[in-house]
DRENGU-919179 format. One record per residue: residue number from 1; residue in three letters; x negated, y, z of N, C-alpha, C in turn. Coordinates in nm, 4 decimals. Example, Ala and Ser with C-alpha at 12.3 -4.5 7.8 and 13.67 -1.06 7.14 Angstrom:
BEGIN
1	ALA	-1.3190	-0.5690	0.7800	-1.2300	-0.4500	0.7800	-1.3200	-0.3300	0.7800
2	SER	-1.2850	-0.2250	0.7080	-1.3670	-0.1060	0.7140	-1.2900	0.0030	0.7870
% end
This chain:
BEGIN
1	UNK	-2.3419	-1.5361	-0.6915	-2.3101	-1.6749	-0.7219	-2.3299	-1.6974	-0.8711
2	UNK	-2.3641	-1.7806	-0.8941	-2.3943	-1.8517	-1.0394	-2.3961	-1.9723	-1.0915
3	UNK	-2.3153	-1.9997	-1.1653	-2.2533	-2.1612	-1.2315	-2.2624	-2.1732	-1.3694
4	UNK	-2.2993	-2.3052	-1.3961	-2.2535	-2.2758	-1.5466	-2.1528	-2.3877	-1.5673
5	UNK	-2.0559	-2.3332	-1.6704	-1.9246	-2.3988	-1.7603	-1.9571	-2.4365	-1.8683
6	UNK	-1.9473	-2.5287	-1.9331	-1.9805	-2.5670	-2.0924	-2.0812	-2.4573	-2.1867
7	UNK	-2.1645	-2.4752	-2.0939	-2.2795	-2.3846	-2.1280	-2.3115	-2.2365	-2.1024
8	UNK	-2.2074	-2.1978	-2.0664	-2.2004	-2.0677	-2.0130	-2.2124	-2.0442	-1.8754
9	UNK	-2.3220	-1.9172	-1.8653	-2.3385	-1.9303	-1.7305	-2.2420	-1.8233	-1.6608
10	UNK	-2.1838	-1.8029	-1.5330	-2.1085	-1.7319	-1.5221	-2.1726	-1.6791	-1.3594
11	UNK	-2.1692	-1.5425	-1.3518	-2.2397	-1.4884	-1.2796	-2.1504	-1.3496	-1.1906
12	UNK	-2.1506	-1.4009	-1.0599	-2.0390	-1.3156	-0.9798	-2.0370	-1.3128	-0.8549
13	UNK	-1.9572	-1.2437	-0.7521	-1.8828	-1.2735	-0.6495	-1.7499	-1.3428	-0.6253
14	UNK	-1.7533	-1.4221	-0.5466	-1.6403	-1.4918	-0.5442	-1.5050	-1.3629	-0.4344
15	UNK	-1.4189	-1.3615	-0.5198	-1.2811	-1.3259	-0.4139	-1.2150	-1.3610	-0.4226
16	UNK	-1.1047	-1.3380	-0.2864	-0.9559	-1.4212	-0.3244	-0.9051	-1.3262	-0.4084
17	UNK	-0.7826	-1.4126	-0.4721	-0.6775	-1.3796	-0.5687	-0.5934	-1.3202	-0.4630
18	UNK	-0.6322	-1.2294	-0.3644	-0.5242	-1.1801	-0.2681	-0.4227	-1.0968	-0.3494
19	UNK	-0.3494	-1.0077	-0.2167	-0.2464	-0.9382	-0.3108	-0.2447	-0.7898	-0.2874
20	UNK	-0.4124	-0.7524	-0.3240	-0.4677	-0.6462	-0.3880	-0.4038	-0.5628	-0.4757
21	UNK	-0.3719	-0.6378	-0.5477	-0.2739	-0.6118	-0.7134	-0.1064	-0.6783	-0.6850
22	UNK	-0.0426	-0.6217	-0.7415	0.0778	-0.6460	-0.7563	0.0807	-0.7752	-0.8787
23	UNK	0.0683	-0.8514	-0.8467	0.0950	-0.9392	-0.9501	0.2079	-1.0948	-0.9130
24	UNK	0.2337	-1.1760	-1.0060	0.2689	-1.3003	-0.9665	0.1800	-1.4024	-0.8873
25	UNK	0.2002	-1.4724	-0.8071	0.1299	-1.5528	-0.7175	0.1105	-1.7124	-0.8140
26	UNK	0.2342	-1.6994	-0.8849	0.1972	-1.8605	-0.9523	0.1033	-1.8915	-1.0581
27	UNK	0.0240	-1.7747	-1.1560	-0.0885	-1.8026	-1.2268	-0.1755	-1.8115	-1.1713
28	UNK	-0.2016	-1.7591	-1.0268	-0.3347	-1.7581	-0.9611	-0.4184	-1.9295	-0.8914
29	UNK	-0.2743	-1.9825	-0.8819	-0.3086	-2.1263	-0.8574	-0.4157	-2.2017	-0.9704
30	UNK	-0.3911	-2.1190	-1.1044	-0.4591	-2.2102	-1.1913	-0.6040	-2.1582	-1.2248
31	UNK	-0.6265	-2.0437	-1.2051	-0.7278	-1.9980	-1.2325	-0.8791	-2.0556	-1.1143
32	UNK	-0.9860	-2.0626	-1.1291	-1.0767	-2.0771	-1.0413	-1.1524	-1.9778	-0.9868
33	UNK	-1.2367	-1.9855	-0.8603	-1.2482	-1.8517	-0.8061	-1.3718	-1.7752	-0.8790
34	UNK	-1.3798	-1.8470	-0.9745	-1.4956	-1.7564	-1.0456	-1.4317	-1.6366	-1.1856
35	UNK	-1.3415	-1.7493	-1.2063	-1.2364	-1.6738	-1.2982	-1.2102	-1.4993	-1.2184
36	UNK	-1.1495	-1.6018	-1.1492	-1.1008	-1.4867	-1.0397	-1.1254	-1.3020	-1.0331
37	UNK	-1.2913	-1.3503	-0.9984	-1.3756	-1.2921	-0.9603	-1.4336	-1.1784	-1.1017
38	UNK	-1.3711	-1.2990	-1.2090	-1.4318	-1.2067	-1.3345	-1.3317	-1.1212	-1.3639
39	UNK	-1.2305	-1.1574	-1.3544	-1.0981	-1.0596	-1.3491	-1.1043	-0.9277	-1.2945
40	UNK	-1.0795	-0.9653	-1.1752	-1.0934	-0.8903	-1.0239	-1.2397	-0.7529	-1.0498
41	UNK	-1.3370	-0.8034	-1.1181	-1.4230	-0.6980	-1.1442	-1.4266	-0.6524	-1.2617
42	UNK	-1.3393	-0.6620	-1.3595	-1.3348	-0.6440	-1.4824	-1.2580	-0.5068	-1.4655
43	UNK	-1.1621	-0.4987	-1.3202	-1.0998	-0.3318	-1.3336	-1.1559	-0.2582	-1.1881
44	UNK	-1.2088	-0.1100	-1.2942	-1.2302	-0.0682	-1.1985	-1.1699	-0.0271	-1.0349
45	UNK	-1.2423	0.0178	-0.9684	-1.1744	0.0526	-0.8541	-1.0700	0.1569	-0.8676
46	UNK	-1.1409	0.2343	-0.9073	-1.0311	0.4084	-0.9524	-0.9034	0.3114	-1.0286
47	UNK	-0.9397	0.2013	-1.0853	-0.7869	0.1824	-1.1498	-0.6598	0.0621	-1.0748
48	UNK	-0.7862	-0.0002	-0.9543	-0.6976	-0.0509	-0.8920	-0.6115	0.0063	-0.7653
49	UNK	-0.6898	0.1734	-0.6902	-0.6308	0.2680	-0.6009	-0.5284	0.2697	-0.7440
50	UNK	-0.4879	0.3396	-0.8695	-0.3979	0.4104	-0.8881	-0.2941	0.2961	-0.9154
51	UNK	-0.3428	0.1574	-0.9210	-0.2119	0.0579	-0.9179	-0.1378	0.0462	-0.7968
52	UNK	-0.2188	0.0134	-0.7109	-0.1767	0.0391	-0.5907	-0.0818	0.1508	-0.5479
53	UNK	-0.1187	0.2687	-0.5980	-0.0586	0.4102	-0.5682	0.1130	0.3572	-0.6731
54	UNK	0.1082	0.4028	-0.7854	0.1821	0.3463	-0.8751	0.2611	0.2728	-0.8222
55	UNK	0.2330	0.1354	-0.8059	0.3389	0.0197	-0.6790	0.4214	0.0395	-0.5868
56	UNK	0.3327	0.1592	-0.4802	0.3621	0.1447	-0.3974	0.5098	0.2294	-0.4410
57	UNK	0.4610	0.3511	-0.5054	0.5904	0.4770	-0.5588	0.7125	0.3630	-0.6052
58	UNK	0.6626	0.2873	-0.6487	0.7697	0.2158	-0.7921	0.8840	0.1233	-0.6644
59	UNK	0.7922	0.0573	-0.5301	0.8790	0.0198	-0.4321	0.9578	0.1333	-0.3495
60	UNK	0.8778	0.2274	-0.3636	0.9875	0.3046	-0.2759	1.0978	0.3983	-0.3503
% end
């Protein structure tokens, strides 16, 4: 996918803001799904298994 914003082109996959990550649900309303998407691939995988892992320990 590819858009451009005030001149910038922004170049990605779109995903949801699911709840992949442990995070708050109420910033995600504001962000757009390209944002999103730049986020979302900005961390690697290896670092989102060990958040996940991490989380899950920290709930139990």
């Amino acid at each position: 996918m590819e858009r451009q914003v005030d001149g910038v082109v922004l170049r990605g996959k779109v995903v949801p803001a699911g709840g992949d990550l442990p995070a708050p649900d109420a910033p995600r309303e504001y962000l757009t799904p390209e944002a999103a998407a730049l986020i979302y691939d900005g961390v690697a995988e290896n670092t989102r298994t060990a958040y996940r892992r991490a989380w899950t320990q920290f709930e139990s």
